[in-house]
BALOBA-1460 file (C-alpha; in Angstrom, 3 decimals):
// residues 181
<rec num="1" residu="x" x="15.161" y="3.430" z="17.795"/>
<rec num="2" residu="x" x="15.049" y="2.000" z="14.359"/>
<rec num="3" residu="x" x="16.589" y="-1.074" z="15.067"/>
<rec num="4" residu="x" x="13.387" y="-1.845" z="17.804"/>
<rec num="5" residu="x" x="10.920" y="-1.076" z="15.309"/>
<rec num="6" residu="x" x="12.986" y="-3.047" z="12.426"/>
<rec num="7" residu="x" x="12.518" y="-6.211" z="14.729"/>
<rec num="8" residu="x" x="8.908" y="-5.800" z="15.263"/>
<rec num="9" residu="x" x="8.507" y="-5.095" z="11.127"/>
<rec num="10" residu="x" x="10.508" y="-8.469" z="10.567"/>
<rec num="11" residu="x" x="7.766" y="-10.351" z="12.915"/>
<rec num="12" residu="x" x="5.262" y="-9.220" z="10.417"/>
<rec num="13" residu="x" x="6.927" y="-11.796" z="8.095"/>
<rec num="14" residu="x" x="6.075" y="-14.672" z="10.217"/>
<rec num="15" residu="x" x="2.974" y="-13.923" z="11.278"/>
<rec num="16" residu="x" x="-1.072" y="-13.930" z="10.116"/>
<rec num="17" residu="x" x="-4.660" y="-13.187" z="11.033"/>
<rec num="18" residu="x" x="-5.167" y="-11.883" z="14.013"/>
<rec num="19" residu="x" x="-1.620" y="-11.841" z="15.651"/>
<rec num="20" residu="x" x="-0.513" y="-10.078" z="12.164"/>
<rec num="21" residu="x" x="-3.350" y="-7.940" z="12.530"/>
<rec num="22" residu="x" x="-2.276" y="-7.234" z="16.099"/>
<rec num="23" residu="x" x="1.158" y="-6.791" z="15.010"/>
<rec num="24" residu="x" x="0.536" y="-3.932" z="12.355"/>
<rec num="25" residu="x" x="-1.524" y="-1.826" z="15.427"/>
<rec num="26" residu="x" x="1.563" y="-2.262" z="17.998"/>
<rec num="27" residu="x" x="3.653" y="-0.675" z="15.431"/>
<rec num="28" residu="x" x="2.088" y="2.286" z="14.140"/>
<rec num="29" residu="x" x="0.992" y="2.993" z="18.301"/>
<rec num="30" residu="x" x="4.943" y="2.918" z="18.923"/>
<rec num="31" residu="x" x="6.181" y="6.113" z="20.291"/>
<rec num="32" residu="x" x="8.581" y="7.064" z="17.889"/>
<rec num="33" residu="x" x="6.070" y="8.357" z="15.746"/>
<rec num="34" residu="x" x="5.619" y="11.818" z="15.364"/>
<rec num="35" residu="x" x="3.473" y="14.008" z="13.046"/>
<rec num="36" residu="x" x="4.823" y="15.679" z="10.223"/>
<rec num="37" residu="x" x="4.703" y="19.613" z="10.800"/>
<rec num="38" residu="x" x="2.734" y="19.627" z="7.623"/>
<rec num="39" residu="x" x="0.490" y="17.577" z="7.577"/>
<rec num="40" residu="x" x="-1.139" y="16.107" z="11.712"/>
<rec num="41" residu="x" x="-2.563" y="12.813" z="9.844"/>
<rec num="42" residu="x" x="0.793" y="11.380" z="8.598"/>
<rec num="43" residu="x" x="3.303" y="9.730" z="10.816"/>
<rec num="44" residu="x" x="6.942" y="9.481" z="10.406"/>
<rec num="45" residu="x" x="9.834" y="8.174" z="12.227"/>
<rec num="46" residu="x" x="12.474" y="9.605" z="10.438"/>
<rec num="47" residu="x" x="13.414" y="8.689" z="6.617"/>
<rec num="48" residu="x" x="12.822" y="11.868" z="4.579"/>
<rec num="49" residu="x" x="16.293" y="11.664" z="3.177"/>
<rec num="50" residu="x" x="14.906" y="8.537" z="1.231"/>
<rec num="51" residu="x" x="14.725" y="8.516" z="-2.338"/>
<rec num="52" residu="x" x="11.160" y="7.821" z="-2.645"/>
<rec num="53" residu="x" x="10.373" y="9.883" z="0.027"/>
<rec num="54" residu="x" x="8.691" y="12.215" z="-2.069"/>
<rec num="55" residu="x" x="6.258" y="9.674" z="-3.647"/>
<rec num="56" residu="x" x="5.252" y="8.372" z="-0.247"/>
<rec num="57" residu="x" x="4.606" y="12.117" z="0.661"/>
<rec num="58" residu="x" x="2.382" y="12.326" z="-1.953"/>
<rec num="59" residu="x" x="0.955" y="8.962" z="-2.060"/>
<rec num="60" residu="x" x="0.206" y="9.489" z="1.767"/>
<rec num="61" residu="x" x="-1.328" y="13.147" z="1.734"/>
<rec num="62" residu="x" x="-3.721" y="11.182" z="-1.168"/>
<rec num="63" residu="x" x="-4.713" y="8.613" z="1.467"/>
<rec num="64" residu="x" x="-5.487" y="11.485" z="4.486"/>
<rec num="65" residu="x" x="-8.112" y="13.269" z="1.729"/>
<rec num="66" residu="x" x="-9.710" y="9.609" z="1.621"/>
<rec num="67" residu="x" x="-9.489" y="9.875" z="5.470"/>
<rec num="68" residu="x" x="-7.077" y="7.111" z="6.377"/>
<rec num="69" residu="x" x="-4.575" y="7.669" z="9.060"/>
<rec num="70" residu="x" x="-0.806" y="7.402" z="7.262"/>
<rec num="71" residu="x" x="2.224" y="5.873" z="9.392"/>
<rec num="72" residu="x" x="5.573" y="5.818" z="6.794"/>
<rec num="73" residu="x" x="7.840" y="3.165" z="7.879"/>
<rec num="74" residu="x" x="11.248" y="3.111" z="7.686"/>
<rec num="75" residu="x" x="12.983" y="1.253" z="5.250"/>
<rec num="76" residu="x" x="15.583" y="-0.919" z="6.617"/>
<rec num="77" residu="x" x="18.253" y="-2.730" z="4.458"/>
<rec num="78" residu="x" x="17.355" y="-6.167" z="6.161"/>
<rec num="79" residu="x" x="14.774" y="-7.133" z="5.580"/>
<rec num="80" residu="x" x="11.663" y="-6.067" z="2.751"/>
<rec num="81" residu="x" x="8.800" y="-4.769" z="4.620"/>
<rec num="82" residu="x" x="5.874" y="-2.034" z="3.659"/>
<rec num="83" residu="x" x="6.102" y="1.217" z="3.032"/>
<rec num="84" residu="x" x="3.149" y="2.250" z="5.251"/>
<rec num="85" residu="x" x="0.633" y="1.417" z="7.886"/>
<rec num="86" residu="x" x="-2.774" y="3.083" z="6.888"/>
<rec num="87" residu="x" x="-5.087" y="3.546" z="10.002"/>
<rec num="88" residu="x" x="-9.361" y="4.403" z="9.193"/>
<rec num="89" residu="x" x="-11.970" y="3.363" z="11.899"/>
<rec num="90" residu="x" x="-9.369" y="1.485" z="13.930"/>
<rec num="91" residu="x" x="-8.512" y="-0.670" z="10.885"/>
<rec num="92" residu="x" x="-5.068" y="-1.052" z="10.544"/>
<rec num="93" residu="x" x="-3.321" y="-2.567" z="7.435"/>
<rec num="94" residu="x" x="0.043" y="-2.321" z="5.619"/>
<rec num="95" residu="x" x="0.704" y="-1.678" z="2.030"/>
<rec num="96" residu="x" x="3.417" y="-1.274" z="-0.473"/>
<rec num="97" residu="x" x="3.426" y="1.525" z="-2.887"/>
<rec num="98" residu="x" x="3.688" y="1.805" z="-6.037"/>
<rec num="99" residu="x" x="3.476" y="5.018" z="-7.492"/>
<rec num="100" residu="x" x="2.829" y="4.645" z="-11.456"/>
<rec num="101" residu="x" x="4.227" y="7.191" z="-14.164"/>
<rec num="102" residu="x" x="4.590" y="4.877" z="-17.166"/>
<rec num="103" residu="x" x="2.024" y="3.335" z="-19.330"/>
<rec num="104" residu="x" x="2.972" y="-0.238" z="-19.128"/>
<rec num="105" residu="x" x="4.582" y="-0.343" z="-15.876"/>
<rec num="106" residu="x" x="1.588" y="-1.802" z="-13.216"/>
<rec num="107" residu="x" x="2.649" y="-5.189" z="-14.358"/>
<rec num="108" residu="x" x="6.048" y="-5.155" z="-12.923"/>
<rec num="109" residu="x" x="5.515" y="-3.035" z="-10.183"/>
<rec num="110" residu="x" x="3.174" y="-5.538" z="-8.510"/>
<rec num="111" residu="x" x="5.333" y="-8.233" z="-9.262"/>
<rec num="112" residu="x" x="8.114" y="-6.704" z="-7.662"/>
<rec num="113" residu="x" x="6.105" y="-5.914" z="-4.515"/>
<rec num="114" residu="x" x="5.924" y="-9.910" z="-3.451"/>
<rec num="115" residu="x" x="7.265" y="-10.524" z="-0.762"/>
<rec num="116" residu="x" x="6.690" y="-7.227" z="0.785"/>
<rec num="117" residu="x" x="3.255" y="-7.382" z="1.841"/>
<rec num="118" residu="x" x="0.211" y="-8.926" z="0.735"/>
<rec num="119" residu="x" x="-1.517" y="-5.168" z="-0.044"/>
<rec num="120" residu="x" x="0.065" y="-2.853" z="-2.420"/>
<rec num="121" residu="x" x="-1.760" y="0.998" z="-2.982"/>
<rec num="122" residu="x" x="-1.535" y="2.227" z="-6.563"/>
<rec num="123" residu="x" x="-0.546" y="5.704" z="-6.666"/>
<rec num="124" residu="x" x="-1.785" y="6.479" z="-10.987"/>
<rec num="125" residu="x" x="-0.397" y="9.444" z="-11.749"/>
<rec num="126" residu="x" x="-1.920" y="9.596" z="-15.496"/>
<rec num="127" residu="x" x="-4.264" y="7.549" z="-17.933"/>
<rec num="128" residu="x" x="-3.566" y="3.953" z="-17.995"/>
<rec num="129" residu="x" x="-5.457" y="1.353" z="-20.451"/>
<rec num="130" residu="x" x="-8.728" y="-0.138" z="-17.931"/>
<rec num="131" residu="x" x="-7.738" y="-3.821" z="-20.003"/>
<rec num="132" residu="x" x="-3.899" y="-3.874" z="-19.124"/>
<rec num="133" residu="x" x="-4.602" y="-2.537" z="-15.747"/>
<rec num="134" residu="x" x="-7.508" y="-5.295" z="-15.312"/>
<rec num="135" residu="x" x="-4.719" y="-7.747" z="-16.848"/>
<rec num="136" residu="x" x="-2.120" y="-6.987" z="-14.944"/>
<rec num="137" residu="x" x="-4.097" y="-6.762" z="-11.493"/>
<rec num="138" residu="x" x="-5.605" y="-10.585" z="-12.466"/>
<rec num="139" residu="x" x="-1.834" y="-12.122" z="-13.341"/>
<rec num="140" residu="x" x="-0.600" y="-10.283" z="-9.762"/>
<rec num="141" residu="x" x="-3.186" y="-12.219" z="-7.814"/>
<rec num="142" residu="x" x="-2.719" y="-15.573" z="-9.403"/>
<rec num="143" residu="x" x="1.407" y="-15.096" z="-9.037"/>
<rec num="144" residu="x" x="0.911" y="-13.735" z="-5.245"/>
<rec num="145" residu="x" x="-1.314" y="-16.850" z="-3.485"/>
<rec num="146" residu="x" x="-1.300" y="-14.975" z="0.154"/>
<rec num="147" residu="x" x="-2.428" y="-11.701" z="-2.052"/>
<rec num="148" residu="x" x="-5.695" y="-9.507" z="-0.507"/>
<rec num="149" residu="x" x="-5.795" y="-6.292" z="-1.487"/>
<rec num="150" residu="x" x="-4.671" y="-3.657" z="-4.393"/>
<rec num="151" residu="x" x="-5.870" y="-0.236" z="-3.561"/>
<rec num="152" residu="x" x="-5.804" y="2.042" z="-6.251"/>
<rec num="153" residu="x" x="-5.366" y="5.980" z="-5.750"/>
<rec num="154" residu="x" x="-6.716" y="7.452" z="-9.354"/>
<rec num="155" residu="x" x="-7.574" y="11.382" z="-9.761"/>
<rec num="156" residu="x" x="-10.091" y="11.621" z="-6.579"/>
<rec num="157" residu="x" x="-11.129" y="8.546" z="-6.455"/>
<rec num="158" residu="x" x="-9.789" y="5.376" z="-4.253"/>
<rec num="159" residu="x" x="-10.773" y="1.815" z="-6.018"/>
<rec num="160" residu="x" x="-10.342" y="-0.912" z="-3.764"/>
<rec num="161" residu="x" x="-9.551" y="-4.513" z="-5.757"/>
<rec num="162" residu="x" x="-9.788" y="-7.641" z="-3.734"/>
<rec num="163" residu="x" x="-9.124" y="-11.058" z="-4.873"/>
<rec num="164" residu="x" x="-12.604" y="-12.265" z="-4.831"/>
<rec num="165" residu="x" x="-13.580" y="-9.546" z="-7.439"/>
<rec num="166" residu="x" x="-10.950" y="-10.813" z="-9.612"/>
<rec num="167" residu="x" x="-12.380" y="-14.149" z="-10.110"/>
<rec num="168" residu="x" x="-15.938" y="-12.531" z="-11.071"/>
<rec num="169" residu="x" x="-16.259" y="-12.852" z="-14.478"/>
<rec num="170" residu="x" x="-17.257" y="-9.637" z="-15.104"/>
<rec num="171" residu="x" x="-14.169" y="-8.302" z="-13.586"/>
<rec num="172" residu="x" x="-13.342" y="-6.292" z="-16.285"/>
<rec num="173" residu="x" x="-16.841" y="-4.489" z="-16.879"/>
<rec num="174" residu="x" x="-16.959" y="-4.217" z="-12.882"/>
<rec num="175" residu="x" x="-13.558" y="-2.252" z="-12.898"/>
<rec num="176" residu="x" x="-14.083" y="-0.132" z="-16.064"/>
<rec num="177" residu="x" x="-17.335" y="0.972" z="-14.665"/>
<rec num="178" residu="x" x="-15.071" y="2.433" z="-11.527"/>
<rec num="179" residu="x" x="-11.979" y="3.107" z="-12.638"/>
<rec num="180" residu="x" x="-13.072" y="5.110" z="-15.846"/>
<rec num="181" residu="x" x="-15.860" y="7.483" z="-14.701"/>
């Protein structure tokens, strides 16, 4: 079953707009998809022996208390590809995780996730400076052209950072005013 879905996660990579749009829905409405026992808004097709299974557990239970839909993907050895589909008002969209410990490590982590997809959901597990995250968020969209998105999970709040707020000057002062209150 893996395999089927692993060739319809690899079309993601060629395609955009709609048919990418498209694309993400058919997958997360594929039957191998099952809820967890635990939790009826996450969806899994197998892939709790992974190593970062835990993180997307909690990364995804996170997401379900800001009332998205969670589908965790599999993570084949072919190809790079998301780590979830997250589903709210028939929206469908894929991100990469990155779930952040370490105080200088939101840099690198969004670096790493090009190439993945073009949304990647910060999981901040503790304080991290407003400037270097503002920094680093501004040097991941000019290195990632085909960048939209970076969705930051913070306490109980969900910050959503899109490209176009990036090139506001008052970038900075815009995401101080959310991310620190």
């Amino acid at each position: 079953m893996t395999n089927n879905i692993t060739s319809e996660l690899a079309k993601l990579l060629e395609l955009t707009g709609a048919e990418f749009s498209r694309q993400v829905e058919r997958i997360a409405k594929r039957k191998e998809f099952h809820p967890l026992e635990t939790d009826k808004d996450i969806f899994s097709v197998g892939g709790q022996q992974s190593d970062d299974y835990e993180n997307l557990l909690q990364a995804a239970r996170r997401a379900v208390f800001f009332g998205y839909k969670v589908y965790l993907l599999p993570n084949p050895t072919e190809i790079r590809t998301p780590d979830f589909i997250l589903e709210k008002k028939g929206v469908y969209r894929v991100y990469d995780l990155k779930t952040v410990y370490g105080k200088s490590s939101i840099g690198q982590s969004l670096i790493d996730s090009i190439g993945q997809t073009n949304r990647v959901l910060l999981n901040i597990q503790q304080d991290y400076n407003t400037r270097k995250l503002t920094s680093d968020i501004k040097k991941y969209f000019e290195a990632h052209k085909q960048a939209i998105e970076v969705l930051i999970f913070k306490g109980g709040r969900r910050l959503s950072v899109n490209r176009r707020l990036t090139d506001n000057p008052a970038f900075y002062s815009v995401l101080k005013k959310m991310y620190e209150k």
